[in-house]
Jmol script that loads the backbone (N, CA, C; Angstrom):
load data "model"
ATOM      1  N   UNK A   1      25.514  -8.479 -12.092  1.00  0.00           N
ATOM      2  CA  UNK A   1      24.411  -8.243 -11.179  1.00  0.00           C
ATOM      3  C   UNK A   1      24.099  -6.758 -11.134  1.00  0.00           C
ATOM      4  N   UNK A   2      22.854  -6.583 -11.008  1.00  0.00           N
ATOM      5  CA  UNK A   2      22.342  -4.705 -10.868  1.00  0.00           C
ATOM      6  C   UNK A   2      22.300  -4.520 -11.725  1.00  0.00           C
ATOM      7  N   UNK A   3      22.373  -5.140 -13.254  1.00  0.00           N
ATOM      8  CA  UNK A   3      22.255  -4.588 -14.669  1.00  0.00           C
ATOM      9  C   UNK A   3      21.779  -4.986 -15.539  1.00  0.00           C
ATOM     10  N   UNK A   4      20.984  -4.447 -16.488  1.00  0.00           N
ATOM     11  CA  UNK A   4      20.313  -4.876 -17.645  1.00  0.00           C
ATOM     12  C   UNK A   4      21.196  -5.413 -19.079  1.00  0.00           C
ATOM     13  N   UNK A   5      21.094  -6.470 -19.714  1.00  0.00           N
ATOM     14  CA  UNK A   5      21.493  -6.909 -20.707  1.00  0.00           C
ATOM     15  C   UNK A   5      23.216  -7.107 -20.287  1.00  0.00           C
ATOM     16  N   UNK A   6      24.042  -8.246 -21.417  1.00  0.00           N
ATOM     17  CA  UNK A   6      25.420  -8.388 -21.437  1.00  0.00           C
ATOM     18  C   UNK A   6      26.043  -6.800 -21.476  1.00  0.00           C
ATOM     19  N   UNK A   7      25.246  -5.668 -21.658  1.00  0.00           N
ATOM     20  CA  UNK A   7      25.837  -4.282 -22.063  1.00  0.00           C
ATOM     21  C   UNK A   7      26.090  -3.420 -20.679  1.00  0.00           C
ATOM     22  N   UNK A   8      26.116  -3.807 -19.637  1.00  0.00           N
ATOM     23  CA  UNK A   8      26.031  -3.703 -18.096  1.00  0.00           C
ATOM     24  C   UNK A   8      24.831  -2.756 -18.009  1.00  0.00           C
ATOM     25  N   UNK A   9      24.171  -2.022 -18.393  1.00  0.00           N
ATOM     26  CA  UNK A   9      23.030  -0.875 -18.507  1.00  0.00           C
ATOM     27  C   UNK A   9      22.640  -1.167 -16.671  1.00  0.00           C
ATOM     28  N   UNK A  10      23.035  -0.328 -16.200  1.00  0.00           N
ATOM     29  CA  UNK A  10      22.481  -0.801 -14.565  1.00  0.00           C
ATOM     30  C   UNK A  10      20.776  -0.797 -14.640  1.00  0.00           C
ATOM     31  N   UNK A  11      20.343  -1.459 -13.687  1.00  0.00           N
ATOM     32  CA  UNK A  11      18.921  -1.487 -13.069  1.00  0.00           C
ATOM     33  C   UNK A  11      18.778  -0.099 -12.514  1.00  0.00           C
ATOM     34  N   UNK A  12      17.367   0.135 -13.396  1.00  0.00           N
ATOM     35  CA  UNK A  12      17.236   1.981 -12.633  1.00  0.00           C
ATOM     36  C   UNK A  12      16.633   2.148 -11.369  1.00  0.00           C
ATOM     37  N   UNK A  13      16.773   3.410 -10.576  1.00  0.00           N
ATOM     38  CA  UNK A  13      16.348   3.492  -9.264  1.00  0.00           C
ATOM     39  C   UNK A  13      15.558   2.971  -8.783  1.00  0.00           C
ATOM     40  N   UNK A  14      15.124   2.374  -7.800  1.00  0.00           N
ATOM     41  CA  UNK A  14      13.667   1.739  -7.359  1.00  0.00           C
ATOM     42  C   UNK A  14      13.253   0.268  -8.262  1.00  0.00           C
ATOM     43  N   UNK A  15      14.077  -0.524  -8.031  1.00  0.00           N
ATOM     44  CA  UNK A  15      14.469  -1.668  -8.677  1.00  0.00           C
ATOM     45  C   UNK A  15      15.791  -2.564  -8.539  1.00  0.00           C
ATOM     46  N   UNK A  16      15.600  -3.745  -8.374  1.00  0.00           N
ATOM     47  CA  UNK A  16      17.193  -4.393  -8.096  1.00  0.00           C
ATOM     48  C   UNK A  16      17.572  -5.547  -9.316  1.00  0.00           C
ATOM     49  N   UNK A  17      18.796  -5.572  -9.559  1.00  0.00           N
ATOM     50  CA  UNK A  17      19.351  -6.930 -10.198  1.00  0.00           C
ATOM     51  C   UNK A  17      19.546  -8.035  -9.627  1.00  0.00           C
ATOM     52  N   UNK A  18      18.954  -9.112  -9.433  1.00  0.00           N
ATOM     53  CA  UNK A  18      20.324 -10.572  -8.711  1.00  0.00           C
ATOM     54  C   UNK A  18      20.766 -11.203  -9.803  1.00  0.00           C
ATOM     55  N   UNK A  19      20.295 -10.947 -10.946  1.00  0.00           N
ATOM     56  CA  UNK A  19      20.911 -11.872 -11.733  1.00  0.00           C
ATOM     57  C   UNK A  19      21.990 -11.615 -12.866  1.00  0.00           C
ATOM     58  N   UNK A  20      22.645 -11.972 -13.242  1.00  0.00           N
ATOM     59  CA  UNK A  20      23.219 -12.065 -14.499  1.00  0.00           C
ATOM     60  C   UNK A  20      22.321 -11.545 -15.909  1.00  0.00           C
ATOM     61  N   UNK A  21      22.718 -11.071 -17.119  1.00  0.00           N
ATOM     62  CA  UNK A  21      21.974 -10.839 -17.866  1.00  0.00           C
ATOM     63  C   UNK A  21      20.376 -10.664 -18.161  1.00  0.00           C
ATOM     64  N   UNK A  22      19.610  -9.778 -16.948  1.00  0.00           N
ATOM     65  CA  UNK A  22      18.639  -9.386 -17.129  1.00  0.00           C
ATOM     66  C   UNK A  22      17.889  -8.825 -18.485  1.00  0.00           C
ATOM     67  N   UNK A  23      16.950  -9.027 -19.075  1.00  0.00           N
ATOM     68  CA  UNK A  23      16.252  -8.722 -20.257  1.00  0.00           C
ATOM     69  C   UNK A  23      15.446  -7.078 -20.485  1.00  0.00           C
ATOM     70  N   UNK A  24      15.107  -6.652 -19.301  1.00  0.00           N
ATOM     71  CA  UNK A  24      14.625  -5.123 -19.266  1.00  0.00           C
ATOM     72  C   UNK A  24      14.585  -4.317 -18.000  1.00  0.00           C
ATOM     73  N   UNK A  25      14.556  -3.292 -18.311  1.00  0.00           N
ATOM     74  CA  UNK A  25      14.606  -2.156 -17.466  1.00  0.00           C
ATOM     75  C   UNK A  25      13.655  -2.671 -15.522  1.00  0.00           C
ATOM     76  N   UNK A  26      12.488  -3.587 -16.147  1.00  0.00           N
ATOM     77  CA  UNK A  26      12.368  -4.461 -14.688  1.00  0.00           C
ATOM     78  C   UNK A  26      13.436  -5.079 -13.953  1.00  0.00           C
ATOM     79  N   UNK A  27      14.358  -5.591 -14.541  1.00  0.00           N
ATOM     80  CA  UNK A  27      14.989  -6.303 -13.447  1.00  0.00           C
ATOM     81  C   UNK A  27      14.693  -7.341 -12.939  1.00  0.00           C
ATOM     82  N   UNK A  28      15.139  -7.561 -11.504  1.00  0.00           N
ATOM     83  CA  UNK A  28      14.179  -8.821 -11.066  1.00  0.00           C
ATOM     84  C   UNK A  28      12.917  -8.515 -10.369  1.00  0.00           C
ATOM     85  N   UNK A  29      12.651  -6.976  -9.838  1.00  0.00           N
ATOM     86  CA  UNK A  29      11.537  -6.321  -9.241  1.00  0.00           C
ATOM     87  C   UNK A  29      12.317  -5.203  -8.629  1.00  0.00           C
ATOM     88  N   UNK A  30      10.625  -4.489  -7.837  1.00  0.00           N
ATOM     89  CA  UNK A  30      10.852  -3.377  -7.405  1.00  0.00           C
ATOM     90  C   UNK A  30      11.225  -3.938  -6.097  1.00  0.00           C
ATOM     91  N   UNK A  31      11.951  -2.907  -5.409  1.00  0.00           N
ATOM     92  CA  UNK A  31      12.450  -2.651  -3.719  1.00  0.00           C
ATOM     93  C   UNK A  31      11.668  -3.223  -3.210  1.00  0.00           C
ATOM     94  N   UNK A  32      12.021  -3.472  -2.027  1.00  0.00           N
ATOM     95  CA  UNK A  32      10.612  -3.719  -1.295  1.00  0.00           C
ATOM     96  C   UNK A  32      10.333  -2.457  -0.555  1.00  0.00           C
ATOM     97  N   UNK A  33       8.860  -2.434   0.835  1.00  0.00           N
ATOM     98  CA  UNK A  33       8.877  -1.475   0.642  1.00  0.00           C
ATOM     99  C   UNK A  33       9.693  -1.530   2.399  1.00  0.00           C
ATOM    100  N   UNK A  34       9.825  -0.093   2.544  1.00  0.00           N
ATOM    101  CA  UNK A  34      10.704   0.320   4.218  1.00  0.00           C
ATOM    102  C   UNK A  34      11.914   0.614   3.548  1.00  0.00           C
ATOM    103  N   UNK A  35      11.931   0.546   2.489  1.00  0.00           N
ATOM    104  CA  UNK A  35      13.281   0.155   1.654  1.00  0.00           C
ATOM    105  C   UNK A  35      13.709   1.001   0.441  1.00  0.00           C
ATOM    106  N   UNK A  36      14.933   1.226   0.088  1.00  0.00           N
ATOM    107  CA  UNK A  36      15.088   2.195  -1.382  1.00  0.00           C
ATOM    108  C   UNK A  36      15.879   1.763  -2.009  1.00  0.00           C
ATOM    109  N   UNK A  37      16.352   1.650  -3.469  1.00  0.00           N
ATOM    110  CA  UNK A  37      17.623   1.162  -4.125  1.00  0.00           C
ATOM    111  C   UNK A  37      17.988   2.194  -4.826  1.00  0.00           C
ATOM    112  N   UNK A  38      19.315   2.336  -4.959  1.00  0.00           N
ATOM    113  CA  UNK A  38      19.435   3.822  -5.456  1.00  0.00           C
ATOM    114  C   UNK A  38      20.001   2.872  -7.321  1.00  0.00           C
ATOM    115  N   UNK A  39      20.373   3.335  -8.516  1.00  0.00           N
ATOM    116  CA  UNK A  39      20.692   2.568  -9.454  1.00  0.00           C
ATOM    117  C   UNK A  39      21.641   1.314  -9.422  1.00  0.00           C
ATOM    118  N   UNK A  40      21.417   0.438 -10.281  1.00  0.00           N
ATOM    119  CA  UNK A  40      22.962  -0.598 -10.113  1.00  0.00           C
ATOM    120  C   UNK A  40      22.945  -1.437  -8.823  1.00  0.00           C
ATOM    121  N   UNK A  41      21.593  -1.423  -7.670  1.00  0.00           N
ATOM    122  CA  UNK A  41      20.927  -2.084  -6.780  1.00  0.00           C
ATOM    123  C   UNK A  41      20.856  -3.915  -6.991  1.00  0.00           C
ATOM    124  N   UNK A  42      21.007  -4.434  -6.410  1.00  0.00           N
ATOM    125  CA  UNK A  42      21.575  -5.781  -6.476  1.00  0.00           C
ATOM    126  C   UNK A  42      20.418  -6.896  -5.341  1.00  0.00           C
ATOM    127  N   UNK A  43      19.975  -6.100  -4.725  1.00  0.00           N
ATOM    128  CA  UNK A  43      19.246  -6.626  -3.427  1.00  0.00           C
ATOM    129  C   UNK A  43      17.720  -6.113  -3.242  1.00  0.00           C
ATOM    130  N   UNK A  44      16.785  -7.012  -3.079  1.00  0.00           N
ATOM    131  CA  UNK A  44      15.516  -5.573  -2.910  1.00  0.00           C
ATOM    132  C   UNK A  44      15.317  -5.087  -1.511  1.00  0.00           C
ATOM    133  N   UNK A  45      16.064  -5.069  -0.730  1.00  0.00           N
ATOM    134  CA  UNK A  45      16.383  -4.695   0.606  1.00  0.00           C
ATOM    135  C   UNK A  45      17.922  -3.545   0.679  1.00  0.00           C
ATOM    136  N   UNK A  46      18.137  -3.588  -0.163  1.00  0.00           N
ATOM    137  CA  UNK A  46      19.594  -2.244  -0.769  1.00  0.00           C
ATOM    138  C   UNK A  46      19.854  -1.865   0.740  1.00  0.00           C
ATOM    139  N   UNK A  47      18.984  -0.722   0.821  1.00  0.00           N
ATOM    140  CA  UNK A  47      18.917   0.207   2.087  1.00  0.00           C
ATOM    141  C   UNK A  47      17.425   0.487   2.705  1.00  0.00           C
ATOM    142  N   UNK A  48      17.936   0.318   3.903  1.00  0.00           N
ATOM    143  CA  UNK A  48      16.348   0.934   5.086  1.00  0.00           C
ATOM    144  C   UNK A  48      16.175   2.287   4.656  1.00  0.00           C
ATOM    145  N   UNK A  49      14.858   2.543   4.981  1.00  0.00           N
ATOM    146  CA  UNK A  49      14.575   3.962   5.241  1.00  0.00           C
ATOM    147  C   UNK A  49      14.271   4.281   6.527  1.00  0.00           C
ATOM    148  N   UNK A  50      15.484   5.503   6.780  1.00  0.00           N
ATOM    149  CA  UNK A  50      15.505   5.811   8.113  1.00  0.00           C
ATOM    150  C   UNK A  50      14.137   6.091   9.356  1.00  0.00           C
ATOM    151  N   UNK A  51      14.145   6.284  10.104  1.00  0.00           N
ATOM    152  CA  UNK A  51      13.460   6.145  10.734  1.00  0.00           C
ATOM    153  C   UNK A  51      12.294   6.849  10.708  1.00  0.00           C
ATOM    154  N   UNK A  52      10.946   7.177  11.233  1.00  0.00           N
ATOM    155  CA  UNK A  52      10.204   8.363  10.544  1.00  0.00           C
ATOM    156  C   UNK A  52       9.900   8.330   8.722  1.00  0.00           C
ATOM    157  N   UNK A  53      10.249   7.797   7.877  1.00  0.00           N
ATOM    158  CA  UNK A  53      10.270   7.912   6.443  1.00  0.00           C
ATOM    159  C   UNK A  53       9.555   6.352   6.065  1.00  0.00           C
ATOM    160  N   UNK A  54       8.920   6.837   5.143  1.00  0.00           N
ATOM    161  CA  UNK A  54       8.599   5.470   4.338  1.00  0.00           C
ATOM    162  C   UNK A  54       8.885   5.207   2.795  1.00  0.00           C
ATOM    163  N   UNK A  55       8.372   4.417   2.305  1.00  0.00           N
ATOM    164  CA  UNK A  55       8.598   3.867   0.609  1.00  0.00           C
ATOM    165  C   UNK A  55       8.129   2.698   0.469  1.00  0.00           C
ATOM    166  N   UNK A  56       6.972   2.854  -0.425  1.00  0.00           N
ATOM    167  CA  UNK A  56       6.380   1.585  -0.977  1.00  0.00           C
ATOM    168  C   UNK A  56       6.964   1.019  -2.359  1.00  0.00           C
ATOM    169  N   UNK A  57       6.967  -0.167  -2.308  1.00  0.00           N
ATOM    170  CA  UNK A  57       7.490  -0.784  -2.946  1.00  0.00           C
ATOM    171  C   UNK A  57       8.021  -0.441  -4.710  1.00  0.00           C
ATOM    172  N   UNK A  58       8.839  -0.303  -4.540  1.00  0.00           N
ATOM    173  CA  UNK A  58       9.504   0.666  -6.018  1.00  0.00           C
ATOM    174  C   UNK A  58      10.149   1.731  -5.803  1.00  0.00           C
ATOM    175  N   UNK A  59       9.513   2.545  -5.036  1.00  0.00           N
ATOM    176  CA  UNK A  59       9.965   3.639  -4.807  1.00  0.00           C
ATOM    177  C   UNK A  59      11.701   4.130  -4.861  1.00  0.00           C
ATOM    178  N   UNK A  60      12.110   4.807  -5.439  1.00  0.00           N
ATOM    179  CA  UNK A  60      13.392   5.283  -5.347  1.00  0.00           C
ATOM    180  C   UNK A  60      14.387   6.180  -4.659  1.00  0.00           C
ATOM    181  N   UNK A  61      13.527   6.832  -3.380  1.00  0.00           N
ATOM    182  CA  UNK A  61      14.140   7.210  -2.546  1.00  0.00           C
ATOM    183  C   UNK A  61      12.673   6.864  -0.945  1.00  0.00           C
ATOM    184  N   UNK A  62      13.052   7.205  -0.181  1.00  0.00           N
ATOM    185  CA  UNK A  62      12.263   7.500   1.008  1.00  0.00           C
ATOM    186  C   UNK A  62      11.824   9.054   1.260  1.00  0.00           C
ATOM    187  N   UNK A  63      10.805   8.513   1.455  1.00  0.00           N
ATOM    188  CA  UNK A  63       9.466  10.075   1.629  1.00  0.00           C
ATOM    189  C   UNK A  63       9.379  10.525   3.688  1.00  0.00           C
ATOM    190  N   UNK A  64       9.867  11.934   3.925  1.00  0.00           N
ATOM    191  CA  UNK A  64       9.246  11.968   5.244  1.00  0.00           C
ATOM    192  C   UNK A  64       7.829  12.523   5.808  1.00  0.00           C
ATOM    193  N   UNK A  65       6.981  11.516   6.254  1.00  0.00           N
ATOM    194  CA  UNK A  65       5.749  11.893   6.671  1.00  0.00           C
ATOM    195  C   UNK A  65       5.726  13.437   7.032  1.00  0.00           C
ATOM    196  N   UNK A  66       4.388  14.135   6.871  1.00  0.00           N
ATOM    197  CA  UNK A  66       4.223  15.452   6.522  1.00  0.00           C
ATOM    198  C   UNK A  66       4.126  15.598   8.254  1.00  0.00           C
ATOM    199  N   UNK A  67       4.297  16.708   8.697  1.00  0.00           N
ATOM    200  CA  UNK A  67       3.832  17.410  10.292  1.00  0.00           C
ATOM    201  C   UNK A  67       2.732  16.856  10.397  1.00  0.00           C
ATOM    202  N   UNK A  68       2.377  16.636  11.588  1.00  0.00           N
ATOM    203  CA  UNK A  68       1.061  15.798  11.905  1.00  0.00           C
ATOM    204  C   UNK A  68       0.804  14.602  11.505  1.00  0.00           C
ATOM    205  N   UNK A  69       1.321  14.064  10.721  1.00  0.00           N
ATOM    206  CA  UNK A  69       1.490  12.423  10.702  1.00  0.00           C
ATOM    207  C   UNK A  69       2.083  11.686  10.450  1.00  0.00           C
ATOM    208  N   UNK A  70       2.274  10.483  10.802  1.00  0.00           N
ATOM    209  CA  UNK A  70       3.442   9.426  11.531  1.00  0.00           C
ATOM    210  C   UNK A  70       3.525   8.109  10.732  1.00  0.00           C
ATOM    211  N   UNK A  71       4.336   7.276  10.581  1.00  0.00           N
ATOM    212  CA  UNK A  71       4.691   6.145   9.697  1.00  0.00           C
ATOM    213  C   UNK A  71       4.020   5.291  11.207  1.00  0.00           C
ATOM    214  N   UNK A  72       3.180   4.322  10.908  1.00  0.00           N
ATOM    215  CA  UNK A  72       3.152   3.068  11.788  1.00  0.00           C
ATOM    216  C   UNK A  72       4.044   2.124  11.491  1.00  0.00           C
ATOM    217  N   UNK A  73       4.521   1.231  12.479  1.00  0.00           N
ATOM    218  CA  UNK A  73       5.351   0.105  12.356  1.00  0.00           C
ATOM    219  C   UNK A  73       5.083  -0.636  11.145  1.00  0.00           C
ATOM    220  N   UNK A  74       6.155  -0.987  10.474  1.00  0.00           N
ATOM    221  CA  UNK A  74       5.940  -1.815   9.154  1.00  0.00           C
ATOM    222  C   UNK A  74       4.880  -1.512   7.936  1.00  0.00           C
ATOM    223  N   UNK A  75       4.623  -0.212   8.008  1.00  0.00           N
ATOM    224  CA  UNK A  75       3.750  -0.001   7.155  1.00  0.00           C
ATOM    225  C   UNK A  75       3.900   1.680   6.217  1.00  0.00           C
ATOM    226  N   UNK A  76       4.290   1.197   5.358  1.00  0.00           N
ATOM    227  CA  UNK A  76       4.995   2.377   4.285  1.00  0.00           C
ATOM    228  C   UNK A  76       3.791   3.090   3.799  1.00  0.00           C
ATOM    229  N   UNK A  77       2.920   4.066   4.836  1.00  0.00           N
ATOM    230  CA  UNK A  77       1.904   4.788   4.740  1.00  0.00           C
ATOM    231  C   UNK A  77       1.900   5.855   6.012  1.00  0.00           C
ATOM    232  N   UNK A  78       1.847   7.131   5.340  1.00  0.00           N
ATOM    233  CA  UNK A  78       1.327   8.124   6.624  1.00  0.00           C
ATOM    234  C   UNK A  78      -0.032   8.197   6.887  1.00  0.00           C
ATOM    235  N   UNK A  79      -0.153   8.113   7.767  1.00  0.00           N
ATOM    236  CA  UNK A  79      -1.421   8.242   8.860  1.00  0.00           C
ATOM    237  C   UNK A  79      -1.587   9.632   9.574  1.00  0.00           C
ATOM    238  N   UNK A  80      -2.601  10.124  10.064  1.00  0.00           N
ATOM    239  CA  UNK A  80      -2.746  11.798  10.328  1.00  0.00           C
ATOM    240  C   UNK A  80      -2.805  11.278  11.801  1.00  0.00           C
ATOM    241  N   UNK A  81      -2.151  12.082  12.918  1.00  0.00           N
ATOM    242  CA  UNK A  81      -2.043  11.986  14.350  1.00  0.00           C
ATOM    243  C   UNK A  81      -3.516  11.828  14.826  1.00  0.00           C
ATOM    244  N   UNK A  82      -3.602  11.158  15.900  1.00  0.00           N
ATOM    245  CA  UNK A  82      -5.222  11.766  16.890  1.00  0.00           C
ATOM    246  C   UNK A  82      -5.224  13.278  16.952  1.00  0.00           C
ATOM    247  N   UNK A  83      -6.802  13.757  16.816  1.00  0.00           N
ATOM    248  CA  UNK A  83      -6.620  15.021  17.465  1.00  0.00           C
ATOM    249  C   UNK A  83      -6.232  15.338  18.176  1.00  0.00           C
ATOM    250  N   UNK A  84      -5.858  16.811  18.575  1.00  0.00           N
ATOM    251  CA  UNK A  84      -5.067  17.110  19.679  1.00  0.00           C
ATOM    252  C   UNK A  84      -3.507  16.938  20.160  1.00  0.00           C
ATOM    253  N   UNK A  85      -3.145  16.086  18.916  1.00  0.00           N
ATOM    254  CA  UNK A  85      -1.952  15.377  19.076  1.00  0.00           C
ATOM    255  C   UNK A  85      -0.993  15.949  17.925  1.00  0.00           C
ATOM    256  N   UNK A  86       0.687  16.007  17.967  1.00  0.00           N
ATOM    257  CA  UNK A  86       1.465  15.912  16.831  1.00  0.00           C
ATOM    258  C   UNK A  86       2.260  15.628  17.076  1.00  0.00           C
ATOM    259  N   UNK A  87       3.284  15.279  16.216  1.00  0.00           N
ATOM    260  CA  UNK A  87       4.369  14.633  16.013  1.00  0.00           C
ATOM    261  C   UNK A  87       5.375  15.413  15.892  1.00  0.00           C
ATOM    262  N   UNK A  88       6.557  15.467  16.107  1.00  0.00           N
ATOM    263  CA  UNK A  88       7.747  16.116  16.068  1.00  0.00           C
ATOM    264  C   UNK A  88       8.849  14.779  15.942  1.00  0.00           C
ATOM    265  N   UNK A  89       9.140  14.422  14.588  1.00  0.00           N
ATOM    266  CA  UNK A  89      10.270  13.417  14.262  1.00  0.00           C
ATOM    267  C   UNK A  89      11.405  13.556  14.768  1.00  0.00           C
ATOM    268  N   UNK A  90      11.994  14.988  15.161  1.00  0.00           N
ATOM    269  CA  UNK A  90      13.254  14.993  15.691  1.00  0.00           C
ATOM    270  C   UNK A  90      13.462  14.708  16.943  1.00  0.00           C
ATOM    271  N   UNK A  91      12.486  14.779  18.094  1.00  0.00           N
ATOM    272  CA  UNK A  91      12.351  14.410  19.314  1.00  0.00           C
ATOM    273  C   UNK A  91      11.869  13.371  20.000  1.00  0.00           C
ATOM    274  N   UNK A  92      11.339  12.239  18.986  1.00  0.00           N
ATOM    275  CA  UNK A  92      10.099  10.930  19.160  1.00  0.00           C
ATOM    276  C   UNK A  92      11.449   9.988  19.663  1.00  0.00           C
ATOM    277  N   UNK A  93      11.437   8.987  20.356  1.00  0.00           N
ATOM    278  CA  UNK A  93      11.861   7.695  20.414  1.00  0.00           C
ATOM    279  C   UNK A  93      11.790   7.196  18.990  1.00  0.00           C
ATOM    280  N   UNK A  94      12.511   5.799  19.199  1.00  0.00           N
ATOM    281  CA  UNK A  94      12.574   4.974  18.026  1.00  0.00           C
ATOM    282  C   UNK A  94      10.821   4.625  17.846  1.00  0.00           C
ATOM    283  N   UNK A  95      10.424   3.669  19.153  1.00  0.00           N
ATOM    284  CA  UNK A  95       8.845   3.620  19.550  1.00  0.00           C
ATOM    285  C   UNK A  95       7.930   4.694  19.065  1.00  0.00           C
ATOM    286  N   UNK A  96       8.233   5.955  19.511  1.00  0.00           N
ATOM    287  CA  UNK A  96       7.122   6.781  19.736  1.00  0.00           C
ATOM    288  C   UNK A  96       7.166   7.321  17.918  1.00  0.00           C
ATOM    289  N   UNK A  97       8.266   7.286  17.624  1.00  0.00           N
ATOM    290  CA  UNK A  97       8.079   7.239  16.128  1.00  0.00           C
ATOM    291  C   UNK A  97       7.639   6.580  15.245  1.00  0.00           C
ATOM    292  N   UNK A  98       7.714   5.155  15.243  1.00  0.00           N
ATOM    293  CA  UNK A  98       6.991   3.847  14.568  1.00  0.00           C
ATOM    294  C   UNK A  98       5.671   3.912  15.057  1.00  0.00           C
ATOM    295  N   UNK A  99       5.170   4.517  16.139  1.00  0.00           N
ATOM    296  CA  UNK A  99       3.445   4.026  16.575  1.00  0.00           C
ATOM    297  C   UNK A  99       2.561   4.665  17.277  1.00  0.00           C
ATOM    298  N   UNK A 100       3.469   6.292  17.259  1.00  0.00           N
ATOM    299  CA  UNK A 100       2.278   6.853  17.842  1.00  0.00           C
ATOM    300  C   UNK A 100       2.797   8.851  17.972  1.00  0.00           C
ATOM    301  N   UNK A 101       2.425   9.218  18.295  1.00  0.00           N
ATOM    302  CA  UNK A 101       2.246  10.986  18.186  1.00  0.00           C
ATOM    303  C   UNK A 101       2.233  11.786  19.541  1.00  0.00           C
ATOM    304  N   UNK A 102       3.487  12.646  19.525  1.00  0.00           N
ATOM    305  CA  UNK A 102       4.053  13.089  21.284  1.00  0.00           C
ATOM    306  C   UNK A 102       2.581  13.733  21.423  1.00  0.00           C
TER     307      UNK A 102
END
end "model"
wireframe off; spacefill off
backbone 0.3
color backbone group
């Protein structure tokens, strides 16, 4: 599992194995997304991306939204704050981080 061909060749970053003797560097697919697989990944759910961070589907590590804009709930895209408004990731709630800008 996590690897390409009888030759173990792991599944590369941003990609998982479930199966036995996989045929190419695809695997069985990419990550999903909220999600990252680092190589030799077995699951497309591996690991979350922490809180504040996103990753669309493939992706091989998690990205943190730039100053001024915020990951919405379930959705592996930054969005730019309301005017007048910003974000500070180190100080947000779990909430105020998933959906909205101190």
């Amino acid at each position: 599992l996590g690897s390409v061909s009888r030759y173990g060749i792991p599944c590369p970053a941003g990609r998982y194995g479930d199966k036995p003797g996989l045929k190419n560097a695809r695997c069985s697919g990419p990550c999903s997304p909220e999600h990252w697989c680092p190589i030799g990944s077995v699951s497309p759910i591996n690991l979350k991306c922490p809180d504040g961070n996103i990753s669309r589907a493939g992706d091989a590590q998690c990205y943190q939204c730039s100053p001024d804009f915020y990951s919405a709930f379930r959705t592996p895209l930054c969005s730019e704050c309301p005017s007048l408004r910003t974000f500070d990731a180190a100080v947000a709630t779990d909430s105020a981080l998933k959906e909205t800008c101190d």
